[in-house]
N, C-alpha and C positions, 0 to 999 in steps of 0.2 A: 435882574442880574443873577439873582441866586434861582433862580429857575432855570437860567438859561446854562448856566455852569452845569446843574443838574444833569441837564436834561443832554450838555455835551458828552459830560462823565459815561453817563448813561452809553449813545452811541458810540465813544470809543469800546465800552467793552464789549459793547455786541461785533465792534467789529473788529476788535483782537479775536475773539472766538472765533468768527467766520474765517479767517485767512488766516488761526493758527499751522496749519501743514502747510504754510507759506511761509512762515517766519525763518530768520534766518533759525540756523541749530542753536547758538547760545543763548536764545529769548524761547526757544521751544523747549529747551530745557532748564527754565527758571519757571518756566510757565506752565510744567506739565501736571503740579498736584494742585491746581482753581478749578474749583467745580464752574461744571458749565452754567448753571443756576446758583445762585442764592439757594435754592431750594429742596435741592436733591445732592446726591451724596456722588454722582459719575461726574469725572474728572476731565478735562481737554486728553490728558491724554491716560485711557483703562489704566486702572490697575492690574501688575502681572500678576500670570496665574501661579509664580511660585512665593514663595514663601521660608523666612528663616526656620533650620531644625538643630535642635541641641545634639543629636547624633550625626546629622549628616552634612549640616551647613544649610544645604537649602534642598527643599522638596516640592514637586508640582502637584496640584491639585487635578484632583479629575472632571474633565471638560470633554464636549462634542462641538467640533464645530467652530469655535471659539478665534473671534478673530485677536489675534494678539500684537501687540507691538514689543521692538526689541527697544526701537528708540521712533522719533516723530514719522523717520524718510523711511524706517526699517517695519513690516506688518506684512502677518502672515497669517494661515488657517492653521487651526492645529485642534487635534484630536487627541486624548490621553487618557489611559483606564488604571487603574489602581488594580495590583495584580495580589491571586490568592486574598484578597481582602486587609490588605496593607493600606497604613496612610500614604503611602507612596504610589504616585503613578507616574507613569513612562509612557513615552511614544511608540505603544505598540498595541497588540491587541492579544486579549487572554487566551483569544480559540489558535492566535500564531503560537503562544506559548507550552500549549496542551499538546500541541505536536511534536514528531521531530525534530529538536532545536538543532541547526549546524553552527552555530557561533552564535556570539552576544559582542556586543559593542558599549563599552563604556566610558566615559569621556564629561564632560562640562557640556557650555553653552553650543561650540563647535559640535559636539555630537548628537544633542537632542536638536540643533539646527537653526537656524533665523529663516526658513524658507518655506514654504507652505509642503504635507506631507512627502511626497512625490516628487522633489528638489533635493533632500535630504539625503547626503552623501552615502550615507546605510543601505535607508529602501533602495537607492538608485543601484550601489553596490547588490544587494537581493536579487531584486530586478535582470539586470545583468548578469549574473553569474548561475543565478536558480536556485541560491542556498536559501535558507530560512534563518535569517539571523535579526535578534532581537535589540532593536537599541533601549538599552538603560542609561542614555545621557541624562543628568539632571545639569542644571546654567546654575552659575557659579558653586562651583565646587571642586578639589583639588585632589592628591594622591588619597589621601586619607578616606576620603567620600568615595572612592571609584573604590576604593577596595573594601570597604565595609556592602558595598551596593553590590558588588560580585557577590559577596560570599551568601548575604541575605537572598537575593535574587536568580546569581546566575549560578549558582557553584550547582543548587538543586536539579539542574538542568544537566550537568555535566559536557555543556559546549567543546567538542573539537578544537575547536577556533576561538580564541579572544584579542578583541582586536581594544587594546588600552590607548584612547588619544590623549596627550603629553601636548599642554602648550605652558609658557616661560611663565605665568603667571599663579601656576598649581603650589610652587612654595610658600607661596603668598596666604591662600588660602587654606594650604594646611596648618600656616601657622594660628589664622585666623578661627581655624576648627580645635583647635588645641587651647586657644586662650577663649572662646565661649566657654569652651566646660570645665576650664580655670587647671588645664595639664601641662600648663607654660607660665616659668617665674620670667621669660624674655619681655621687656617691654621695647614695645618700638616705638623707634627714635621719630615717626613718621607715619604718625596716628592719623587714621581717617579724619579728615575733619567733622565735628561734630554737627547732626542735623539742626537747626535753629528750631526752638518753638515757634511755632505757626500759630496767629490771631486770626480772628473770624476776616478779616479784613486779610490777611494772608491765601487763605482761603477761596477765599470767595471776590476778591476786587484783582484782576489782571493788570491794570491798569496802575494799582496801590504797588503791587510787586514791580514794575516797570521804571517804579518810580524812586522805588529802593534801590535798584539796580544803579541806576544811573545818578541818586544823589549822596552816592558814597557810602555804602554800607555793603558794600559787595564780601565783604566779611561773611554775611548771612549765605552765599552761595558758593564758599569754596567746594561744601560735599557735592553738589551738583554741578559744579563747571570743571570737576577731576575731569569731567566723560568728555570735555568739549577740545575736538582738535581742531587748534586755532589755523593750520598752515596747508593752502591749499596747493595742489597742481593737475595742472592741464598737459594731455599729450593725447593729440588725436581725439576719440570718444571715448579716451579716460578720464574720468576725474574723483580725486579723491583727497583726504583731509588725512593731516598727519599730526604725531603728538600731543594723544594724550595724557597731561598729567598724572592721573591713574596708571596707565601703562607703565610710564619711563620709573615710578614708583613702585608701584608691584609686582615688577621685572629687576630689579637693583638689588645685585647679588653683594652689594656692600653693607647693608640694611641687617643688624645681627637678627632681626625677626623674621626675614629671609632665609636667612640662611638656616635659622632653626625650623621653617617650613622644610626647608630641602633635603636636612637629614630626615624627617618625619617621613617626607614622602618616599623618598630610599628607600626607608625601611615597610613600606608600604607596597611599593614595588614586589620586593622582597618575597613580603608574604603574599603575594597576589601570585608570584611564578609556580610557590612550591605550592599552592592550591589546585592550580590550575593542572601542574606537572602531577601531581597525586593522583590521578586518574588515567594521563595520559595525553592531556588537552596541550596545545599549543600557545601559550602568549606572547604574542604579537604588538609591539608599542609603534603607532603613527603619530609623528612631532609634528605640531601644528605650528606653522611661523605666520610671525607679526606680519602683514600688511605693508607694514616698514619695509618688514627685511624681501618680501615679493618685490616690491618696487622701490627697491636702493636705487635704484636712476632717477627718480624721482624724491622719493623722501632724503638721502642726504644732503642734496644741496639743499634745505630748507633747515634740517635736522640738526645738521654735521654731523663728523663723524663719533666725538664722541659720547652723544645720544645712542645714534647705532648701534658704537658699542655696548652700552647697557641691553639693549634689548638682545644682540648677539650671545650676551656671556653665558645666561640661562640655558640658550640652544644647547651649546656648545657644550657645557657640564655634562648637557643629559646625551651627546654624542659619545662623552668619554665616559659616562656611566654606565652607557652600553655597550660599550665595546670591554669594561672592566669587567664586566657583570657576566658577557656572551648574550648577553639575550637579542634576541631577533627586532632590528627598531626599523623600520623605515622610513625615510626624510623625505618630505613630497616638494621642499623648497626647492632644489633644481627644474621641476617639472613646471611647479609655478609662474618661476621665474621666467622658463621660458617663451609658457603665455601671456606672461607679464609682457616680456618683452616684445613678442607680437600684436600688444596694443589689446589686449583682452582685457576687461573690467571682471578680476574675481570677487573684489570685495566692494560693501556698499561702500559709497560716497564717505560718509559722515559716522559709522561705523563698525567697528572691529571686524565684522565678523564675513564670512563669506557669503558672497549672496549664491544666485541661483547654478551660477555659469560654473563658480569657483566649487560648489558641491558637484557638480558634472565634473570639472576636470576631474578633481580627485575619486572620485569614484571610479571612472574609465580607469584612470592609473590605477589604483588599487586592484583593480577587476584584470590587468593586465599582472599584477605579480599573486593574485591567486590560480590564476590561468599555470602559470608558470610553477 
């Protein structure tokens, strides 16, 4: 009997592993740090290539080639070189930067991209227009990071064009860059849940964690099931998942750590203009909307409306900060929307971000008001 128990043990975990990029998303993402052995250190699903930084929140390493996942459904190729000999590398290359630069791109996960090189709303934007513009997106990072990344990277270059992506979530993470280096007495009210210490049996038995799951200690999973949106819908060869607890959280402009991100990033803003205006350059801000807010025909009935409105309130601040401010913003949400509404899939299934199609709309748009 204790053989046979074994030796079942055994078989299920070989065959959780086989059919993990099967699983549903909330078991793939309880399941993604078990190594695939007992005996090596690579995980069901890689480790990313970025990493936390006390200046900048998070930085990527330099990689060739390198297949990456955002999340289980989300994986991509990606290439990135560390420029001038910085710990920081970007999705670009050093011999683009030695040239005439006509713009630089800064932004979060939306701008360094979830799509493999050549999908990437920038190159494709490049590509299309014939300029040489540089992305220095780094994933997760906020006002504070984009504008410490300009001045370190792109000010040296002195870009024509700076094109800053702005999505609901940026106060969030500036508040988050300001309490790493201890520049914030704010505490929130609505602290990340803390990761659980992991046991070798954490680790390494799929099947041990499967079992946690489901005999009530789901405690140990709140930091990982923020990401998991439980609420699905179907229209045509749409389909997509809505609400994530993460989201509706570090979008909630009622949150005082919030809101102390938001002045941060302001003022972040701020100095990013008269940098960029100090030469003669142009900055440019493109608001990136929730997925939500693309497909409100679809996510409200699921949502209601006043979820929506949380993730609305963010937009909206930074429509009236632009327009306070004069500074030049452009909202690609109408354009979205309307692909949206003709049944187009711009964002993955199961996560945030825009997949292949939804970096093409946006690019063509954008390529159409530099045209202009």
């Amino acid at each position: 009997m204790a053989f046979g128990l074994l030796l079942a043990w055994l078989l299920v975990e070989v065959l959780i592993r086989l059919l993990f990029f099967s699983l549903p998303p909330r078991l793939q993402l309880v399941l993604q740090h078990v190594h695939k052995t007992p005996f090596t250190d690579s995980r069901l699903l890689p480790d990313p290539i970025w990493q936390p930084d006390i200046d900048y929140l998070t930085i990527t390493r330099p990689v060739q080639n390198r297949v990456q996942f955002g999340s289980a459904e989300v994986r991509f190729t990606v290439s990135t070189e560390a420029l001038w000999g910085s710990r920081l590398a970007f999705r670009t290359r050093q011999e683009l930067v030695d040239r005439h630069v006509d713009g630089v791109a800064v932004g979060d996960s939306f701008t360094f991209c979830f799509t493999d090189d050549d999908d990437c709303w920038v190159q494709r934007l490049a590509q299309i227009t014939g300029l040489n513009l540089i992305n220095l997106g780094i994933t997760s990072t906020g006002s504070l990071s984009h504008a410490r990344v300009l001045a370190d990277f792109g000010m040296p270059l002195k870009p024509s064009l700076v094109l800053w992506q702005w999505f609901g979530n940026d106060a969030n993470e500036d508040y988050g860059l300001a309490a790493l280096r201890g520049e914030t007495d704010v505490q929130s009210t609505t602290p990340t849940p803390p990761a659980p210490r992991r046991t070798w049996w954490d680790d390494n038995s799929a099947l041990y964690v499967l079992l946690k799951l489901y005999l009530g200690r789901r405690e140990e999973f709140d930091a990982t099931l923020q990401f998991h949106a439980p609420f699905y819908a179907e229209q045509g060869d749409v389909r997509l998942a809505f609400g994530e607890p993460y989201l509706l959280n570090a979008l909630d402009m009622t949150q005082p750590h919030n809101l102390d991100g938001w002045a941060r990033g302001q003022a972040a803003i701020r100095q990013a203009r008269e940098m960029v205006t100090s030469y003669g350059g142009w900055l440019v801000i493109v608001l990136m909307p929730t997925k939500e807010q693309v497909y409100r025909h679809l996510s409200e009935p699921l949502l209601g409306a006043d979820k929506l409105a949380v993730l609305d309130t963010p937009y909206q601040m930074m429509r009236d900060f632009c327009a306070a401010e004069g500074l030049t913003c452009l909202d690609p949400l109408p354009e979205l929307q309307a692909h949206a509404l003709a049944g187009e899939q711009l964002y993955y299934t199961t996560d945030m971000h825009l997949n292949a199609r939804g970096n093409e709309v946006l690019a063509q748009w954008l390529a159409g008001w530099v045209g202009e």
